[in-house]
C-alpha positions in Angstrom: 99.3 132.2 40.2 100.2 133.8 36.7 98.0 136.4 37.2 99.1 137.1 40.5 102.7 137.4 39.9 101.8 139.3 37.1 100.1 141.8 38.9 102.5 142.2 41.7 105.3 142.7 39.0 103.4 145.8 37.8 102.3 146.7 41.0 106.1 146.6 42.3 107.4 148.5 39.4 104.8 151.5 39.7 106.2 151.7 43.5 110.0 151.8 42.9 110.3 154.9 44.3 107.8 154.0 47.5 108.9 153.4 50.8 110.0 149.4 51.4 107.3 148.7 53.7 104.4 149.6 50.7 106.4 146.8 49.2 106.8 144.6 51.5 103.0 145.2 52.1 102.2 144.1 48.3 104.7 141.0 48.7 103.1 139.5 51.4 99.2 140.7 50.0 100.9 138.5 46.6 101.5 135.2 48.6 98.2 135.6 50.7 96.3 135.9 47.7 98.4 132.6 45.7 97.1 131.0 48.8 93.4 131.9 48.9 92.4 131.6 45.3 93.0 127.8 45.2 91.8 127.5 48.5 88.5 129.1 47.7 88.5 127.7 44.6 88.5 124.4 45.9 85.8 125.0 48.5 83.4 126.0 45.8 84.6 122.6 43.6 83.6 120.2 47.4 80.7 122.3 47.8 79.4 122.0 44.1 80.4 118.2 44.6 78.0 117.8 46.9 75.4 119.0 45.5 75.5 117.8 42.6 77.3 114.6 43.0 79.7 115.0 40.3 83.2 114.7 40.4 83.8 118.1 38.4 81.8 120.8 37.0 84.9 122.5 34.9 83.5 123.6 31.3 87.4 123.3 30.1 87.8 119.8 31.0 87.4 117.5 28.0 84.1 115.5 28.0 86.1 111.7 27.4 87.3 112.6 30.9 83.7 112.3 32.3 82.8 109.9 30.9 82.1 106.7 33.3 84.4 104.4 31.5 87.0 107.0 32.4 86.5 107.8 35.9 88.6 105.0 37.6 91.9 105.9 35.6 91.3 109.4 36.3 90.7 108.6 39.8 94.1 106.5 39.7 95.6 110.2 38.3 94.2 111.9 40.5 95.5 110.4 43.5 98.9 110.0 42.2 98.9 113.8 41.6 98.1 114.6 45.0 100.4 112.0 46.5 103.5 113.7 44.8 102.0 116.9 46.2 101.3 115.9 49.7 105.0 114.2 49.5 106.6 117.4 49.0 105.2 119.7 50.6 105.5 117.3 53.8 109.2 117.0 53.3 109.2 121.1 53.1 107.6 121.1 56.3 109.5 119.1 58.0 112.5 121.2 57.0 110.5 124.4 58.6 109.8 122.6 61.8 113.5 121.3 61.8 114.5 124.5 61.6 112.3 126.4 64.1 113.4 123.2 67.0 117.1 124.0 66.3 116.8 127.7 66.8 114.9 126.9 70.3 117.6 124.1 71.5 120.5 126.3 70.2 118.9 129.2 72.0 117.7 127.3 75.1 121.0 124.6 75.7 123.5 126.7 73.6 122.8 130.1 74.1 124.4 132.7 76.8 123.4 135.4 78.2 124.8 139.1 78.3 124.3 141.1 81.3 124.9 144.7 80.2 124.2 144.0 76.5 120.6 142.5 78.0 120.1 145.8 80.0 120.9 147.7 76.7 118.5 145.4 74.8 115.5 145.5 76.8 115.7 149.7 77.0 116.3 149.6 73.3 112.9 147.3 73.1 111.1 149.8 75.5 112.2 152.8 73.6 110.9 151.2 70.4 107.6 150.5 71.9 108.1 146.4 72.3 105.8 145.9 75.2 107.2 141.8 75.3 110.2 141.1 76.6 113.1 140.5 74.7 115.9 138.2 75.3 119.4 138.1 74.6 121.3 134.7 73.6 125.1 134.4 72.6 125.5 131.7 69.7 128.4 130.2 68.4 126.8 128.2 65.4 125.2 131.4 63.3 126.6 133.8 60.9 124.4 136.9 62.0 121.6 138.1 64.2 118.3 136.4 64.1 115.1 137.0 65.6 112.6 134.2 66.7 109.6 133.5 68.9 106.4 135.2 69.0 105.2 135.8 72.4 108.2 135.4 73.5 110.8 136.9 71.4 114.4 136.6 71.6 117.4 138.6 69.3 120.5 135.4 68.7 123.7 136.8 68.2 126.9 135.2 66.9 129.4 135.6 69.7 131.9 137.0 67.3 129.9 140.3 67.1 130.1 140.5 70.9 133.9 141.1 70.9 135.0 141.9 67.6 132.1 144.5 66.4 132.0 148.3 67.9 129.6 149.0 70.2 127.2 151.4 68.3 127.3 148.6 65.4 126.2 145.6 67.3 123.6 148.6 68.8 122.5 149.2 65.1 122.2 145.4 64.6 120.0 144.8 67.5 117.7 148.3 66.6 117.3 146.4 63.2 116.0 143.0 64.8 113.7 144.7 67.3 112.4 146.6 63.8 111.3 142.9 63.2 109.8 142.0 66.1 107.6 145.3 66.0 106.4 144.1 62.8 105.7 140.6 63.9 108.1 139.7 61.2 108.3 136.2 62.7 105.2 135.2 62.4 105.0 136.3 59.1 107.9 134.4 57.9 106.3 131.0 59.5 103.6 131.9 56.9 105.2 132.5 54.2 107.4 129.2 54.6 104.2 127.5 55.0 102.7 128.9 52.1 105.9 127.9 49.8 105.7 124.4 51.3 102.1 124.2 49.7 102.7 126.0 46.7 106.2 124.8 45.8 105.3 123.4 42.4 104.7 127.2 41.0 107.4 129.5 39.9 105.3 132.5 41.0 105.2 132.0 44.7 108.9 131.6 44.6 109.5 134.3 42.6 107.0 136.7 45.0 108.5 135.0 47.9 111.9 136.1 47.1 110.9 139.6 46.8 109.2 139.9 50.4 
């Protein structure tokens, strides 16, 4: 993870002057890769273990740790390690999925629709080349436009911008969100939360994921 972040800090700093979406590109390449090196890594550590039958093959490990006499404790470690892990990053994704149910009750029980500014939406999505349709909800309970859903997206809107914004503002707004659903932004942010609730115990994935 050190090395990562460490090469996504260089790599950000030679494109300061690039377009945002080269560095959005190198953010989210950042957090994919702080995923897949321990998760490869640790596919090679099972399959090694089972084919050779020991516990672990690391060079770097000191040799009183495997040692016989010193297997149970370090099995007790082991799985107290892991059970602070698994602890946390449950609680974090339980947060996520707390978080993506109130967006679909708000949006399903709470949320009104917008004739005209529905019309406007859905030729804005057309003209931007969003083949799925997009919906329009009205919230009370948000400070500004969200997007969620992934085959079925859907723009939320505080109802303040409704009748307190100019019209070519809340039309800039909604151009902005539809940018994300073109990108499949969404999706991408489910990811990234999910890779932060496995990863939360290293500063680098906070400090990439802050930056996407």
């Amino acid at each position: 993870g050190l090395l990562i972040g460490c090469a996504t800090a260089l790599a950000l700093a030679a494109l300061r002057n690039a377009r945002p979406e080269a560095r959005y590109a190198v953010g989210c390449g950042a957090l994919l890769a702080c995923l897949a090196w321990p998760a490869a890594g640790l596919y090679l550590r099972l399959a090694d273990t089972e084919a050779s039958g020991v516990l672990f093959a690391n060079p770097l490990l000191p040799a009183a740790l495997l040692v016989p006499d010193s297997l149970p404790d370090l099995h007790l470690l082991l799985r107290a390690i892991v059970g602070v892990w698994a602890l946390c990053a449950a609680v974090l994704a339980a947060r996520m999925a707390l978080g993506m149910l109130w967006i679909g009750r708000s949006a399903s029980r709470m949320g009104a629709s917008h004739a005209s500014w529905q019309a406007r939406l859905s030729r804005m999505a057309q003209d931007a080349g969003v083949t799925r349709p997009v919906r329009l909800r009205i919230l009370d309970g948000i400070a500004s436009p969200l997007t969620a859903g992934i085959w079925r997206p859907m723009v939320l809107v505080p109802a303040t911008l409704i009748t307190g914004m100019p019209p070519q503002l809340l039309e800039a707004l909604l151009a902005h969100e539809l940018a994300h659903i073109r990108r499949h932004d969404y999706l991408l942010n489910l990811l990234q939360n999910a890779i932060e609730a496995l990863l939360f115990f290293h500063p680098a994935v906070w400090w990439i994921s802050r930056g996407v």
